[in-house]
C-alpha positions in Angstrom: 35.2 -99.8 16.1 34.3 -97.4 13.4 33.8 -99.3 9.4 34.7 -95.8 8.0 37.4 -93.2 7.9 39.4 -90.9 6.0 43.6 -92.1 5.4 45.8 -89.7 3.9 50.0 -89.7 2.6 51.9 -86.8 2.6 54.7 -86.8 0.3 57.7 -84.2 1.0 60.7 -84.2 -1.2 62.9 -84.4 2.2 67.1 -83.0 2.2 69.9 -82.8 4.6 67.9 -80.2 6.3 65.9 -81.4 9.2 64.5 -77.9 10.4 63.4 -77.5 6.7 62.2 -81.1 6.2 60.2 -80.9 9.2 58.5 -77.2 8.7 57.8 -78.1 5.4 55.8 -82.1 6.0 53.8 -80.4 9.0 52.7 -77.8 6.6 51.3 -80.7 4.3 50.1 -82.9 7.4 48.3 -79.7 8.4 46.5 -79.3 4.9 45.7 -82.8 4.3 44.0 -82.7 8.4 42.1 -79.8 6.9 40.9 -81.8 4.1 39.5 -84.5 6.5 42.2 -87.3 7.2 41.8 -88.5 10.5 45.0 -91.0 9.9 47.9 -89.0 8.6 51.0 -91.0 7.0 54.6 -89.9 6.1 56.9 -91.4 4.0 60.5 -93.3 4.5 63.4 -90.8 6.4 60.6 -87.6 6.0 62.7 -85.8 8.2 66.0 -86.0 6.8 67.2 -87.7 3.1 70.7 -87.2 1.4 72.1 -89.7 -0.6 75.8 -90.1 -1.1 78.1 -93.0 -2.3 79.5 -93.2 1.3 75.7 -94.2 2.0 72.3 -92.5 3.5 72.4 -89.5 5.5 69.8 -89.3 7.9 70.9 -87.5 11.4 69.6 -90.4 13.2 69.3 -89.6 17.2 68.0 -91.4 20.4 64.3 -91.9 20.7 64.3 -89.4 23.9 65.6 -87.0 21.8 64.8 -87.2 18.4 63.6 -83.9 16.9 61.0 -85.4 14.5 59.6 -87.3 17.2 59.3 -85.0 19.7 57.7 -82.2 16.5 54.7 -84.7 15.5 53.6 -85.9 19.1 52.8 -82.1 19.8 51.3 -81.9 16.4 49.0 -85.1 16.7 48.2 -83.7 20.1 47.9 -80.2 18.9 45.7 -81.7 15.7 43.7 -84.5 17.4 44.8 -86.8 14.5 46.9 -90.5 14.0 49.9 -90.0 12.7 52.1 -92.7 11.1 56.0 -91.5 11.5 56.9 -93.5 7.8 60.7 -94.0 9.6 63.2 -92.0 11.7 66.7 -93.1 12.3 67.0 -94.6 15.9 70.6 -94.9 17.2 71.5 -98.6 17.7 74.6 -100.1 19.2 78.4 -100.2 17.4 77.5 -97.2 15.2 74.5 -98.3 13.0 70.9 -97.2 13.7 67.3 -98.5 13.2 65.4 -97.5 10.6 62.0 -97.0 12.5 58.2 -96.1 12.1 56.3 -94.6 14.8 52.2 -94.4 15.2 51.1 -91.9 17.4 47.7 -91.6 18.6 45.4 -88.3 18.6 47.8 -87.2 22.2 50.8 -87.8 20.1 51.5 -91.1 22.6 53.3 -93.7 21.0 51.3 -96.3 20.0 53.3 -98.9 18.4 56.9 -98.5 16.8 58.6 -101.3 14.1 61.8 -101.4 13.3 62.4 -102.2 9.1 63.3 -105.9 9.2 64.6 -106.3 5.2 67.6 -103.7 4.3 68.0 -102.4 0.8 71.2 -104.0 -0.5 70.7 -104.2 -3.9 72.6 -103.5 -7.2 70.7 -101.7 -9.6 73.9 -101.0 -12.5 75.7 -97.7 -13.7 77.3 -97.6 -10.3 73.8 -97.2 -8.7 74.0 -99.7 -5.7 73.1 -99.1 -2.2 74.3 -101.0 0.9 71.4 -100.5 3.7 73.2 -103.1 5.7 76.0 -101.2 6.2 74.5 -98.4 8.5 71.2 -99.7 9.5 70.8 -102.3 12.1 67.2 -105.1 11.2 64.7 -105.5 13.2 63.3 -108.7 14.3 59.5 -108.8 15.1 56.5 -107.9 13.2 54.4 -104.8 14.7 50.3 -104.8 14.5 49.4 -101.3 15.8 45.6 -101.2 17.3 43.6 -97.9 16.4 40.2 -96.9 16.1 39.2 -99.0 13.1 40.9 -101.7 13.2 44.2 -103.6 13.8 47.0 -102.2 11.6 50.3 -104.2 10.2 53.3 -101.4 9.7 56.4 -102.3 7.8 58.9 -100.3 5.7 59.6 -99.9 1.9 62.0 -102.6 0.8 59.8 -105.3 3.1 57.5 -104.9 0.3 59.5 -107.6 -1.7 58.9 -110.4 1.0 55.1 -111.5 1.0 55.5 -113.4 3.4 55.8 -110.6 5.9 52.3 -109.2 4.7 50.7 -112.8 5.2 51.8 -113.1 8.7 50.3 -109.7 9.3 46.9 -110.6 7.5 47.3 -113.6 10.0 47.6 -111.8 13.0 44.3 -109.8 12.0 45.7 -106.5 10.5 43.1 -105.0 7.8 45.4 -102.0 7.1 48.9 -102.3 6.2 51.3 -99.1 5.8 54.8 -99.3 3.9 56.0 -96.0 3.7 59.3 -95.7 1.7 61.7 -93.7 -0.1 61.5 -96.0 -3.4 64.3 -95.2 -5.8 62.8 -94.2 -9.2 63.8 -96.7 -11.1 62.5 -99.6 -9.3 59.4 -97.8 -8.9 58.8 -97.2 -12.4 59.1 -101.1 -12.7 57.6 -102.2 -9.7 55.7 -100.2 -7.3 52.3 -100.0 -8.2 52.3 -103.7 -9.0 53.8 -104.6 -5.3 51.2 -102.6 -4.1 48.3 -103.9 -5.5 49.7 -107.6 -5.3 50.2 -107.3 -1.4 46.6 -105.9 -0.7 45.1 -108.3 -3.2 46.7 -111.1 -1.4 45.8 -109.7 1.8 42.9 -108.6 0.9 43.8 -105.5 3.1 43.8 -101.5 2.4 47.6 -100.6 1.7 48.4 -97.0 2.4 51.7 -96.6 1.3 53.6 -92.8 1.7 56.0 -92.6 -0.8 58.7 -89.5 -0.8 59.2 -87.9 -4.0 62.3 -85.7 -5.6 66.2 -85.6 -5.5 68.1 -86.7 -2.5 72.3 -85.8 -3.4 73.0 -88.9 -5.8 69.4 -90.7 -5.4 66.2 -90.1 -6.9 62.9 -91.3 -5.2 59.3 -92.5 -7.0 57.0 -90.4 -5.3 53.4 -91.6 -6.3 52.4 -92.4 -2.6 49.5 -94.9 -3.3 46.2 -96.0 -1.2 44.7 -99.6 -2.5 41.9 -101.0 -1.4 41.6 -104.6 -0.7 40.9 -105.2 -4.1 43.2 -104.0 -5.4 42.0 -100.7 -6.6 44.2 -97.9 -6.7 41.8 -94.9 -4.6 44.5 -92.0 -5.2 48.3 -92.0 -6.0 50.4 -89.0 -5.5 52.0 -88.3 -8.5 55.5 -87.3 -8.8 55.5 -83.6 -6.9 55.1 -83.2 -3.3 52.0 -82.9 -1.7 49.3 -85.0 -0.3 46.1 -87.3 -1.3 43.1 -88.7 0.7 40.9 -91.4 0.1 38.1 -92.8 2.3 38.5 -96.3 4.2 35.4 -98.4 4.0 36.8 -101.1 6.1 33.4 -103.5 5.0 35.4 -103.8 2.1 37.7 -106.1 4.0 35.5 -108.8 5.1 33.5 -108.7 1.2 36.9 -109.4 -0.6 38.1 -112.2 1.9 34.7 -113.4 2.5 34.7 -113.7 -1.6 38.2 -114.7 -1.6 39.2 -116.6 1.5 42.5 -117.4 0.5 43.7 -116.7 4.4 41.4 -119.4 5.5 43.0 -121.6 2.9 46.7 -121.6 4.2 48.2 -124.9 4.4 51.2 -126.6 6.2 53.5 -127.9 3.6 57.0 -129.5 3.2 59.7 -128.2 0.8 60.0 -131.0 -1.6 63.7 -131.5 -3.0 64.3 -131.5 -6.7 63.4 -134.6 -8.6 67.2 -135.4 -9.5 68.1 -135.1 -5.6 65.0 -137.1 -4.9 66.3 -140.2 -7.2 69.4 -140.0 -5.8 
């Protein structure tokens, strides 16, 4: 496998509009394959963002026919270049959909895909609440993607909150982990360039993390797509405006920080002990 390579996220400030969202996040996929990235990375619902109190709007469609899909396996073909889907909506069962991101390989075949396992339902005050739940249906199993330089974990925005997921994907041998999202403004002022950093320090992983910028109906989204390396050194972040940034993958850096920090090595099996009151009793 190759140590070294270039990773880039693309960050487009997506609408209601699919044909628009979609003309305008090849345009940046094209420009950041120009500027060397041999693995491309979109954010959370790149191909289609509104959001209204009733809930997301995302045009979600079967796999066999979704237009997003169908758009970047001819361009990763067309481009020779890995391309992380961030998420697409999937039609599910009983009217709710999946929530899904795709890696396609340099003939646009589908690699791996992972369903989001943690939905957003959170209350964030001022009538600014959002019910994920409601539309979107979990997934169930964790998804390590193989490429050319190593084993890949992929999860979804809000999973960022449960380090536990990230463990079991350091575990199963993944070196890179994606979490594209559409992170709402004000919890990524607070908190999402210290979740980033905290799950590739633990990891001891490269975190590239495609992170949608701009105005969505009655949501606003962080932007500031980040790339950390397993030390938790932010390479490039993305700012607020759309656009892209590259950094490059030294994936040597993996094995120095957990050789130097072998917390993985160190996990052990322990019992939940009961409060001290509830143990006297």
């Amino acid at each position: 496998m190759e140590n070294t390579f270039h990773a880039a996220c693309v960050q487009n400030d997506a609408s209601e509009n699919i044909t628009e969202n979609l003309s305008r996040s090849e345009e940046l996929v094209r420009e950041s394959a120009a500027a060397g990235a041999d693995l491309i990375t979109l954010p959370e619902f790149f191909s289609c963002l509104d959001i209204q109190k009733e809930g997301l709007i995302t045009k979600p469609h079967s796999e066999k026919s979704h237009p997003a899909l169908k758009h970047f396996q001819s361009l990763a073909d067309e481009l020779s270049k890995w391309i992380l889907l961030g998420s697409i909506t999937i039609k599910a069962e009983k009217g709710l959909f999946y929530n899904c991101s795709y890696m396609l390989n340099t003939s646009g075949t589908i690699i791996a895909r992972y369903p989001k396992i943690h939905l957003f339902d959170v209350d964030l005050g001022k009538n600014n609440s959002y019910r994920e739940s409601r539309q979107v249906k979990p997934g169930d199993k964790t998804t390590v993607a193989s490429t050319p330089w190593g084993k890949l974990g992929m999860t979804i925005c809000y999973d960022i909150r449960f380090p536990h997921l990230y463990r079991t994907l350091a575990q199963a041998g993944a070196e890179l982990l994606t979490i594209p999202a559409a992170f709402t403004k004000k919890t990524g002022e607070a908190h999402w360039h210290i979740l980033n950093r905290a799950r590739a320090i633990e990891c001891g992983a490269f975190v590239i993390s495609a992170c949608m910028p701009g105005v969505h109906g009655k949501g606003e989204t962080f932007g500031h797509s980040l790339i950390v390396n397993p030390w938790g050194e932010i390479l490039a972040d993305g700012g607020s405006e759309e656009g892209f940034v590259v950094a490059k993958i030294n994936l040597d850096e993996v094995s120095r920080a957990r050789n130097m920090i072998p917390a993985l090595r160190h996990d052990r099996p322990f019992n939940a002990q009961k409060s001290l009151s509830a143990a006297a009793e």
